[in-house]
MARMIDO-728357 format. One record per residue (C-alpha): residue number from 1; x negated, y negated, z negated. Coordinates in nm, 2 decimals. Layout:
residues N
- resi_c1_c2_c3
- NUM_X_Y_Z
...
***
This chain:
residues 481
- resi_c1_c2_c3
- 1_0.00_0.00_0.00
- 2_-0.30_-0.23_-0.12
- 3_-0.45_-0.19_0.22
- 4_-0.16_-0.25_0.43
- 5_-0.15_-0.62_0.23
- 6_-0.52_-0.64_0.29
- 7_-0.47_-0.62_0.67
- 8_-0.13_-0.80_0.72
- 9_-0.32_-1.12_0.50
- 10_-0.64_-1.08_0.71
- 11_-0.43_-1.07_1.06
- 12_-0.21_-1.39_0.92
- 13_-0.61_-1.54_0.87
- 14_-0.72_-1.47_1.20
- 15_-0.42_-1.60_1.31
- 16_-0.41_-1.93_1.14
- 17_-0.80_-1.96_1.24
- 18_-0.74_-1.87_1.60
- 19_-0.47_-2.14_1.62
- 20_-0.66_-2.40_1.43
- 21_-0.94_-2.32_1.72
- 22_-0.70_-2.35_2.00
- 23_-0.54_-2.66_1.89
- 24_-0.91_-2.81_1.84
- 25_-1.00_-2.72_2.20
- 26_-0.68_-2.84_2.30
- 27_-0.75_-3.17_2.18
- 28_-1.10_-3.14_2.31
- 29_-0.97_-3.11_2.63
- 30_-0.71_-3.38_2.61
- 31_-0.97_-3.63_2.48
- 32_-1.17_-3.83_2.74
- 33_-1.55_-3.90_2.63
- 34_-1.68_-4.25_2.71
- 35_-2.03_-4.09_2.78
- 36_-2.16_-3.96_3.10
- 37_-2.21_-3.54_3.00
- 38_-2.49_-3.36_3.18
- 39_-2.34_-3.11_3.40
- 40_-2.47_-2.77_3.51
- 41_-2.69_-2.90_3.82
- 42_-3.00_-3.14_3.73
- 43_-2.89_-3.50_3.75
- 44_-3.20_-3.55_3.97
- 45_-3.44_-3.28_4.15
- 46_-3.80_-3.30_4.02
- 47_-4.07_-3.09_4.12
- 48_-4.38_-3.12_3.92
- 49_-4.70_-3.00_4.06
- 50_-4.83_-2.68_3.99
- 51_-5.20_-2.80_4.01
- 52_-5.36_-3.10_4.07
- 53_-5.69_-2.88_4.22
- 54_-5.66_-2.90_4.55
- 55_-5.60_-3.27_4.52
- 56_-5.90_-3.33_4.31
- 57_-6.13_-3.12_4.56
- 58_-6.06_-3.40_4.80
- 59_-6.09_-3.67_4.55
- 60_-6.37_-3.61_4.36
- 61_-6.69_-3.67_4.61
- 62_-6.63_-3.99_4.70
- 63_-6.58_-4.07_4.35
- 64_-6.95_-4.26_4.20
- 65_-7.09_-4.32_3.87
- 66_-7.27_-4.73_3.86
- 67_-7.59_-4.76_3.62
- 68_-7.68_-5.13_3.57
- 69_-7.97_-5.30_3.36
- 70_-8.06_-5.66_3.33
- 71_-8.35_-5.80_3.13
- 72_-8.24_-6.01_2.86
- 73_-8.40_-6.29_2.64
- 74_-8.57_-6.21_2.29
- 75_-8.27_-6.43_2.15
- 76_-7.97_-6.24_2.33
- 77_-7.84_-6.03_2.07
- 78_-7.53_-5.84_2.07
- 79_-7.34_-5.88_1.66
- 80_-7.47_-5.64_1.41
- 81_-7.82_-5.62_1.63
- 82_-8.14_-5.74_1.42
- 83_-8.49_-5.76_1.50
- 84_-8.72_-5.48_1.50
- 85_-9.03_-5.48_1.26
- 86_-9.26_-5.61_1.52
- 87_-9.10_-5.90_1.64
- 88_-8.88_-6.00_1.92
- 89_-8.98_-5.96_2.33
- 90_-8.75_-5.89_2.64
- 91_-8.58_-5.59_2.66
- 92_-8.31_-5.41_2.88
- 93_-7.98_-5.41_2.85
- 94_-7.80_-5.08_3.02
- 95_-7.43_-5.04_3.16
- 96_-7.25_-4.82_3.34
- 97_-6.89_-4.79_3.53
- 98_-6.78_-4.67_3.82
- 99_-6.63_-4.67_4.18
- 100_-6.53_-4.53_4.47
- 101_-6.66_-4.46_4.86
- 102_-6.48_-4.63_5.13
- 103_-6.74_-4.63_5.39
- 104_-6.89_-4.39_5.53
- 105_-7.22_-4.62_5.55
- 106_-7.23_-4.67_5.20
- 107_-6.95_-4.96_5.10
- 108_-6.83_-4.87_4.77
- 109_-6.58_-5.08_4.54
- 110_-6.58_-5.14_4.16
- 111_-6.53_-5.41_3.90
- 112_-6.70_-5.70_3.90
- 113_-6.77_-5.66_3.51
- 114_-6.93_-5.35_3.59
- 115_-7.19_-5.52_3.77
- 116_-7.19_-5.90_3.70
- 117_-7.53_-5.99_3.59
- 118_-7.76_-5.69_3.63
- 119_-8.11_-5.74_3.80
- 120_-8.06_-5.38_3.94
- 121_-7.77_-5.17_4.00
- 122_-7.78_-4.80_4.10
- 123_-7.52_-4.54_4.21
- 124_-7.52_-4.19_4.15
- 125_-7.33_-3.96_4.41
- 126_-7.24_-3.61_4.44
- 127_-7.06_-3.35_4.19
- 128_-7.34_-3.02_4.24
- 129_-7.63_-3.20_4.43
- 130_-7.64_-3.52_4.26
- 131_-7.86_-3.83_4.44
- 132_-7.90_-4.16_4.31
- 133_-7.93_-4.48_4.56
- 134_-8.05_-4.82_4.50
- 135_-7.72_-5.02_4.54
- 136_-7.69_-5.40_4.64
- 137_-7.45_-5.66_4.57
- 138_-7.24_-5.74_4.90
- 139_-6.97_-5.99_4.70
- 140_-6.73_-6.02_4.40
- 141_-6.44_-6.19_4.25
- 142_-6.47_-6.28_3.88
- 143_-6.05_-6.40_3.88
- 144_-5.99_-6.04_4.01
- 145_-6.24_-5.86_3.83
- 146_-6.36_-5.70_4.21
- 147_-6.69_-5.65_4.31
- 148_-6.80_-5.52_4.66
- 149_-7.16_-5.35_4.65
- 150_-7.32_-5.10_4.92
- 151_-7.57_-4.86_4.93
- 152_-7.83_-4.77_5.26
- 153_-7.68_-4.34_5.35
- 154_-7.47_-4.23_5.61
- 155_-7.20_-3.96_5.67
- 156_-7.03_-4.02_5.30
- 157_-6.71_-3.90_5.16
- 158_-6.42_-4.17_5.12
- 159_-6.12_-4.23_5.03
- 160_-5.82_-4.44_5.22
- 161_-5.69_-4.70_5.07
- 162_-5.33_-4.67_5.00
- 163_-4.98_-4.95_4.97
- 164_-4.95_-5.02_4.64
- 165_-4.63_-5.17_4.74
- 166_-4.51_-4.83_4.77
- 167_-4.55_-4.74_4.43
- 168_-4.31_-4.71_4.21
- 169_-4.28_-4.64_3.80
- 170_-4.27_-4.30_3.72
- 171_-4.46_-4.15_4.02
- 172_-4.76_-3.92_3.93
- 173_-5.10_-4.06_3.96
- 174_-5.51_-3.93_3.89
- 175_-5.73_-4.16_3.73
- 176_-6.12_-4.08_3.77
- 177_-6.42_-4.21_3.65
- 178_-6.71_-4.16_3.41
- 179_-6.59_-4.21_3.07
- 180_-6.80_-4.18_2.78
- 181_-7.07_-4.05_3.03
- 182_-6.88_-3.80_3.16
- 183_-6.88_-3.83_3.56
- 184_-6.62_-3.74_3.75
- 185_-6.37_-3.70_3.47
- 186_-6.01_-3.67_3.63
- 187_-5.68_-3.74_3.44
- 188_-5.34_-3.77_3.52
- 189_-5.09_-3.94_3.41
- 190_-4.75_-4.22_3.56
- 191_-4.71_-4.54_3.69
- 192_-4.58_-4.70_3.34
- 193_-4.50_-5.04_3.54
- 194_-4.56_-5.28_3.78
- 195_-4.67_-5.63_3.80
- 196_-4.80_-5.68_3.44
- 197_-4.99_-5.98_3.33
- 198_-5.25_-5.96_3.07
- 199_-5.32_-6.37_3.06
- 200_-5.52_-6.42_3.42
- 201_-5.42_-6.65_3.68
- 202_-5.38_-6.37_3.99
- 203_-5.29_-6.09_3.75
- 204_-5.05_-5.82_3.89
- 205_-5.13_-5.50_3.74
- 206_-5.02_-5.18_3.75
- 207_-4.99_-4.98_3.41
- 208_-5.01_-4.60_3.37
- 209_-5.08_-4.40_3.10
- 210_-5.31_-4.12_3.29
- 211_-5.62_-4.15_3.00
- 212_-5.86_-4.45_3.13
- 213_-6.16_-4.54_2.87
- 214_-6.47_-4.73_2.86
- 215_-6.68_-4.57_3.21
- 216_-6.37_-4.53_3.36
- 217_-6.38_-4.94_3.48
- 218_-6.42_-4.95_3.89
- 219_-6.27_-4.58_3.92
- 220_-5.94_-4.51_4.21
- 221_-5.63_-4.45_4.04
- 222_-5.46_-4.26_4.31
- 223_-5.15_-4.10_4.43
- 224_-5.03_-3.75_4.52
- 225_-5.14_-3.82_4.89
- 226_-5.49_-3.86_4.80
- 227_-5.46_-4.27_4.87
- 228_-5.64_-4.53_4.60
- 229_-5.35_-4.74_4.52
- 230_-5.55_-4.91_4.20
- 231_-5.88_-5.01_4.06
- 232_-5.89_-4.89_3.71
- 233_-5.99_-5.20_3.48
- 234_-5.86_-5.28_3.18
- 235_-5.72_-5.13_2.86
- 236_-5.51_-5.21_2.59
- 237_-5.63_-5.03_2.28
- 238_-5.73_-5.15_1.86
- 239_-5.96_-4.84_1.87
- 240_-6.11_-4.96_2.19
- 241_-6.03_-4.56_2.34
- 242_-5.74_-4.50_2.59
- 243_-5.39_-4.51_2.39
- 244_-5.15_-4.45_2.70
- 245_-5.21_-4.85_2.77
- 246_-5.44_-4.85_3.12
- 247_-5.41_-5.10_3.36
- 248_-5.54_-5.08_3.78
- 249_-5.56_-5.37_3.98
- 250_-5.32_-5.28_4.31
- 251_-5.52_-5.19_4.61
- 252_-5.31_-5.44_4.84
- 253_-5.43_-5.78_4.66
- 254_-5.81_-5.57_4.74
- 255_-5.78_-5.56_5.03
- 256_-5.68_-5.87_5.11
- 257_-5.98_-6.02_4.97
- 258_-6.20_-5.76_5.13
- 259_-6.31_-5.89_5.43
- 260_-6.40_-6.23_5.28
- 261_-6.60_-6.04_5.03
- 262_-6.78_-5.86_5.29
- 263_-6.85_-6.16_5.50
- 264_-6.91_-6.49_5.26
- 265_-6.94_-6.30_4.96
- 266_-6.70_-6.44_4.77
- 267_-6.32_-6.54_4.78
- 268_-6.22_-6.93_4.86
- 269_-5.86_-6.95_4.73
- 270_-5.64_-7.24_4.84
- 271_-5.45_-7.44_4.62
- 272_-5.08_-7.62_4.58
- 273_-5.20_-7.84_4.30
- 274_-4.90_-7.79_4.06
- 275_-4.76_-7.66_3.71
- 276_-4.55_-7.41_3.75
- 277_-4.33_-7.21_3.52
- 278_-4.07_-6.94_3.59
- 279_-3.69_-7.08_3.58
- 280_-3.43_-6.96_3.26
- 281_-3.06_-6.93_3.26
- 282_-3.03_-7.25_3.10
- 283_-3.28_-7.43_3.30
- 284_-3.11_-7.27_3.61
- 285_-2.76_-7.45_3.46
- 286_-2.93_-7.78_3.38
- 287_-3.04_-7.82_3.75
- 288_-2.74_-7.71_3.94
- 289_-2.86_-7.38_4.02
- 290_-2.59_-7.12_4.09
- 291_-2.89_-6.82_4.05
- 292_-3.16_-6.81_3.82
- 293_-3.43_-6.79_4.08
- 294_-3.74_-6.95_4.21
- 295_-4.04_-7.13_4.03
- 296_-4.00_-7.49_3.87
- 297_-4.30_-7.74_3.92
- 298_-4.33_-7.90_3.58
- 299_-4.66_-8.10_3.67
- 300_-4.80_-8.25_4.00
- 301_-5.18_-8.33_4.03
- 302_-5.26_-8.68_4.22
- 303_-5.40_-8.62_4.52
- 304_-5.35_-8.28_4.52
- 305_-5.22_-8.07_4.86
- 306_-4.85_-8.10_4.66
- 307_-4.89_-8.50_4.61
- 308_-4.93_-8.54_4.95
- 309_-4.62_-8.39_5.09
- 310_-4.45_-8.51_4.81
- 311_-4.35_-8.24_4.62
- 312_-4.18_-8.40_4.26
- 313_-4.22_-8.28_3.93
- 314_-3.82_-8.07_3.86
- 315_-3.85_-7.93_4.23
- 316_-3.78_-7.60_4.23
- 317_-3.97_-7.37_4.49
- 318_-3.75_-7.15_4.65
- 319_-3.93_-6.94_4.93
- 320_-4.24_-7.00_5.09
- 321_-4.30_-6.96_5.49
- 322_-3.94_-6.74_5.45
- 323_-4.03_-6.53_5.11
- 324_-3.85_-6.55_4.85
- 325_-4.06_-6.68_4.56
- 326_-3.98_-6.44_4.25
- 327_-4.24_-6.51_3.97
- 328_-4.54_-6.71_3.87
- 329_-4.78_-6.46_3.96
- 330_-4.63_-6.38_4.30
- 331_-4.63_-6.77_4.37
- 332_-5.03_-6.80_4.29
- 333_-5.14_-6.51_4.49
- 334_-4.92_-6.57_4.79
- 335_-5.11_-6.89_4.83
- 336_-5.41_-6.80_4.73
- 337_-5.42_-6.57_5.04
- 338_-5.41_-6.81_5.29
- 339_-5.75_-7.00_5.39
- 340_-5.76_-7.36_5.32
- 341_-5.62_-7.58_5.59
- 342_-5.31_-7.36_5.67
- 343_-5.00_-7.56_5.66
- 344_-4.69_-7.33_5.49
- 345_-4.32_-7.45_5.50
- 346_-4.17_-7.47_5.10
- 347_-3.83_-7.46_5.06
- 348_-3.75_-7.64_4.75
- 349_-3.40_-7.71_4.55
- 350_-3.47_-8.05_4.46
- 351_-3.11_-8.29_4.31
- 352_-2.86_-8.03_4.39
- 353_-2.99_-7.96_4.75
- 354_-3.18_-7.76_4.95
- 355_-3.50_-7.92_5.18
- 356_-3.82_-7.81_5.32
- 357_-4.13_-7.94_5.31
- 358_-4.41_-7.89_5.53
- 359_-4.78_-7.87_5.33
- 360_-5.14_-7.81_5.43
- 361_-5.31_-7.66_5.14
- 362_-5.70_-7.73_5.05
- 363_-5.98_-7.58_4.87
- 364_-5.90_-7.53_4.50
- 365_-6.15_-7.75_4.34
- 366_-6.33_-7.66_4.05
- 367_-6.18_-7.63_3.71
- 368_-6.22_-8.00_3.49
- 369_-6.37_-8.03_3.16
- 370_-6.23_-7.97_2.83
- 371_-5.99_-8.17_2.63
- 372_-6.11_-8.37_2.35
- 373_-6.09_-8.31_2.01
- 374_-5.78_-8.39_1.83
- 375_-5.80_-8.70_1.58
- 376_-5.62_-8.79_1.32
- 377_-5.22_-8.85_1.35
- 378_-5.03_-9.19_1.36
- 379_-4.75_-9.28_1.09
- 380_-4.44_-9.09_1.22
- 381_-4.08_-9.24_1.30
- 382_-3.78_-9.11_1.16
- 383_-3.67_-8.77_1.23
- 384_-3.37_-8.72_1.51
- 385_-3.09_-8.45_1.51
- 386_-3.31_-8.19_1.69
- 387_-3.53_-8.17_1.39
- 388_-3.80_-8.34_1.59
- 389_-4.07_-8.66_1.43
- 390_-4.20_-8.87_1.70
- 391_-4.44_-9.15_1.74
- 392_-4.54_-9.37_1.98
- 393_-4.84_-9.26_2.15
- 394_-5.14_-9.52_2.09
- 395_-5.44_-9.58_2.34
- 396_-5.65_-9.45_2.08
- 397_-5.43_-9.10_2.04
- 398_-5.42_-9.12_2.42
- 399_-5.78_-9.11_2.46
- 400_-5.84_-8.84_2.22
- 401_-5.56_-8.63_2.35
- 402_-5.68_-8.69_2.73
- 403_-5.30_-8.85_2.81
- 404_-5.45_-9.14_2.92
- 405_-5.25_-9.34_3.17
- 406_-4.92_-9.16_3.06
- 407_-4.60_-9.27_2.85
- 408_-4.40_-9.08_2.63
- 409_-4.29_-8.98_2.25
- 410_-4.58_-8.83_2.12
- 411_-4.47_-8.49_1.83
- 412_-4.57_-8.58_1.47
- 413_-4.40_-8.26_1.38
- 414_-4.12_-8.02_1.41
- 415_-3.88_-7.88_1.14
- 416_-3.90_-7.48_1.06
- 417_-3.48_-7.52_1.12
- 418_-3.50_-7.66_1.47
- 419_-3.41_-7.50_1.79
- 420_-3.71_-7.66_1.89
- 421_-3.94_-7.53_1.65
- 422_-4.08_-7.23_1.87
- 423_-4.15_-7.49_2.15
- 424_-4.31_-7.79_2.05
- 425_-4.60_-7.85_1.84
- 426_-4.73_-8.11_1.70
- 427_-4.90_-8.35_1.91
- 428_-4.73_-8.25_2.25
- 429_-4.61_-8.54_2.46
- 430_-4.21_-8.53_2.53
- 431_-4.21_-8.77_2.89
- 432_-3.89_-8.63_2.99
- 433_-3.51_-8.57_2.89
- 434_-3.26_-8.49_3.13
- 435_-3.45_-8.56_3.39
- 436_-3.50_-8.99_3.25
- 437_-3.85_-9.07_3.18
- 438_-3.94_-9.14_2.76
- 439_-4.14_-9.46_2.77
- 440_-4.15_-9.46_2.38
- 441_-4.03_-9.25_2.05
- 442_-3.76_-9.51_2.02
- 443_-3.65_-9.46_2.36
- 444_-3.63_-9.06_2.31
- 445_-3.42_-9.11_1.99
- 446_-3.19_-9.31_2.09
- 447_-3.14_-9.07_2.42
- 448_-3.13_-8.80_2.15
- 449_-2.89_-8.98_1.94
- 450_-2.62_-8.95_2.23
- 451_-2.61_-8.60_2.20
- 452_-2.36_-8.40_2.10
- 453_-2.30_-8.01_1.98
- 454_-2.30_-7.76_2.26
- 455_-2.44_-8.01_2.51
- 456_-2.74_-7.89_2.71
- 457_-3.06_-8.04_2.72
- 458_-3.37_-8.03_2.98
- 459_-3.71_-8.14_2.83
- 460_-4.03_-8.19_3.01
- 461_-4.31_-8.22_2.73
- 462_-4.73_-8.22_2.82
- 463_-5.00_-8.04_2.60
- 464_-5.39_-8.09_2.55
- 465_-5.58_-7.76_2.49
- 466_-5.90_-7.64_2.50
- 467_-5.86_-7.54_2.83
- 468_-5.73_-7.85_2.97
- 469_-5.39_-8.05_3.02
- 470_-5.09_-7.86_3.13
- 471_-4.67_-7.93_3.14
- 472_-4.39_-7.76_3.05
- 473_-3.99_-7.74_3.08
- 474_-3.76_-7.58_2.89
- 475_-3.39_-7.57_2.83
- 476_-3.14_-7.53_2.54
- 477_-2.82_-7.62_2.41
- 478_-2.76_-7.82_2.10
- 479_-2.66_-7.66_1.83
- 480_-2.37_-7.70_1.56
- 481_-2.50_-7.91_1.26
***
């Protein structure tokens, strides 16, 4: 009797159960996720490679190790290096990097770090049969970091040079080099990015995380066809060893400066003769600028290739000779790479219109001296709404600052609360406020004073550093007391 209980209880648990599991998946299929779910089939067909071997058999040879040495002074001492008992004398100083074939006469490409400043610079060739050659410097690029040298053999291994346009982040790529003395070291990794900047005017490089470390400089970062596509350079590291941070310059800015390397020896860049920042939503709005696109010249240098066609300060460069102009970066090398005297149609957005403007571009000319020193400051005016202190800016503060000749508000300071306060900086010179000139602080506070909550503002401010004078413009709204 007991077990006839046991089982009708245990089916009337089953049942309950089995329902409660029915109704759950009834539910579950009623209800409609907001989440894409991963079906049977791969989203995306990948096919890793089985080996890299056969790729790195083709690789490889044309693949060199650079030795440099350079005598140095008794005095030239590196920190934490002291003087041996017997005194000081000359002495050597020994580097090494390397490069890559792409001649079969002996042309071989590497950085220009690698070999900037050695007396004598030698290249070591082959994997089995190894043979070193005296190697000469043919020309390099210190704003690149690209240096051009050749050595006197014939009948060499090489390697094509690729379109780094073509490559794209997440693609496979083999870094080699001779890290840590190690020749011929190969490593693989992905294109992490494109287009990075690490701080340099042409900087446009690509990131990967195939291992790159110190030997590895002047090495091809190359692609599954066997094509360079980058110049290892530079990594990103606090341990100074490869962290997944490597970054190749992209074998299409090489080789537009290659032939000029070959034949003068160095590069001669042209130049616009302007600031230039990238534009913002809000600058975009404060302009009249249905998209936030193309590159806003916040300073214009007298006499300069841009003063002469009469580009403004607020013009906003659109597309040059029919490309669209898309960043800093892009801006600077595209005109970089034509030779002085070319004239190149801007088109500029310039008071709610569109216009072009025909300019011949010159020789950049060399780089001006430093800024002064900073002196003391001036007694400081009241403070305005935006948090801001201003003074007028004296001829004594002007020649110290190296604003001589200009007018403006100059920044006493800038409260830790204000919008502003990641922007300006004590002594930068305000000259600008929706798009009227500042003469004085008095004139920017009382333009100040006419703001309101919500209203947007454009400001065009100038700043003395060590490196020189530059200009910027920004954009924000004000905001609610």
């Amino acid at each position: 009797m007991k077990k006839k209980i046991f089982s009708k209880t245990g089916i009337l648990i089953v049942g309950l159960i089995a329902g409660t599991v029915l109704a759950m998946l009834g539910l579950a299929q009623g209800r409609k996720n907001f989440w894409r779910e991963a079906g049977p089939e791969p989203a995306i067909a990948f096919n890793a490679p089985q080996s890299f071997a056969p790729l790195a058999e083709k690789i490889i040879p044309a693949v060199v190790t650079v030795y440099t040495s350079r005598t140095v002074g008794p005095f030239e001492f590196e920190p934490g290096q002291f003087f041996f008992f017997f005194g000081p004398g000359p002495r050597k100083e020994r580097g090494m990097g390397s490069g890559f074939i792409i001649t079969p006469d002996g042309y071989i490409l590497t950085n220009n770090h690698v070999v900037a400043n050695a007396d004598v610079i030698k290249v070591e060739i082959g994997v089995k049969d190894k043979k070193k050659y005296n190697a000469k410097k043919i020309g390099a690029d210190d704003k690149t970091d690209i240096a051009l040298i050749k050595i006197d053999a014939k009948d060499l291994p090489t390697l094509a040079l690729g379109d780094s346009e073509q490559v794209q982040p997440g693609d496979w790529v083999l870094a080699v080099g001779s890290p840590f003395q190690f020749p011929h070291t190969l490593t693989a990794g992905i294109v992490s990015a494109k287009a990075r900047h690490l701080g340099g005017p042409y900087d446009d490089f690509i990131q990967t995380d195939a291992s790159i470390n110190p030997g590895n400089s002047g090495g091809p970062l190359v692609n599954m066809r066997g094509e360079v596509i980058g110049i290892n350079t530079i990594i990103v590291s606090p341990m100074g060893a490869n962290i997944g941070l490597g970054f190749a310059i992209p074998i299409n800015l090489v080789k537009s400066l290659l032939p000029e390397l070959k034949e003068k020896g160095k590069v001669i860049r042209s130049w616009l003769g302007v600031g230039i920042q990238e534009i913002t939503p809000e600058l975009a709005e404060s302009y009249g600028l249905k998209e936030t696109k193309g590159i806003l010249i916040n300073q214009v240098n007298k006499n300069s290739p841009a003063d002469k066609a009469g580009l403004k300060v607020n013009d906003i460069i659109l597309e040059v000779d029919g490309k669209p102009v898309e960043s800093e970066a892009q801006l600077r090398l595209l005109i970089s790479s034509y030779p002085p005297g070319t004239q190149v149609r801007l088109k500029i957005f310039r008071d709610g219109q569109t216009i072009e403007k025909t300019i011949t571009l010159e020789m950049r000319p060399e780089e001006g001296a430093e800024a002064e020193k900073i002196g003391r400051e001036s007694s400081p005016k009241t403070v305005n709404i935006l948090g801001v202190k201003v003074t007028d800016l004296t001829p004594e503060k002007a020649q110290m600052l190296g604003f001589i000749g200009l007018k403006g508000a100059l920044v006493v300071s800038v409260s830790d609360e204000s919008i502003l306060a990641d922007e300006l900086a004590p002594n930068d010179l305000i000259v600008e406020l929706n798009g009227r000139e500042i003469s004085s602080s008095r004139a920017f506070n009382e333009l100040v004073a006419n703001l309101s909550a919500g209203d947007l503002v454009r400001i065009r401010y100038i700043r003395s550093t060590p490196q020189g004078i530059y200009s910027n413009i920004f954009a924000f709204r004000v905001p609610k007391p």
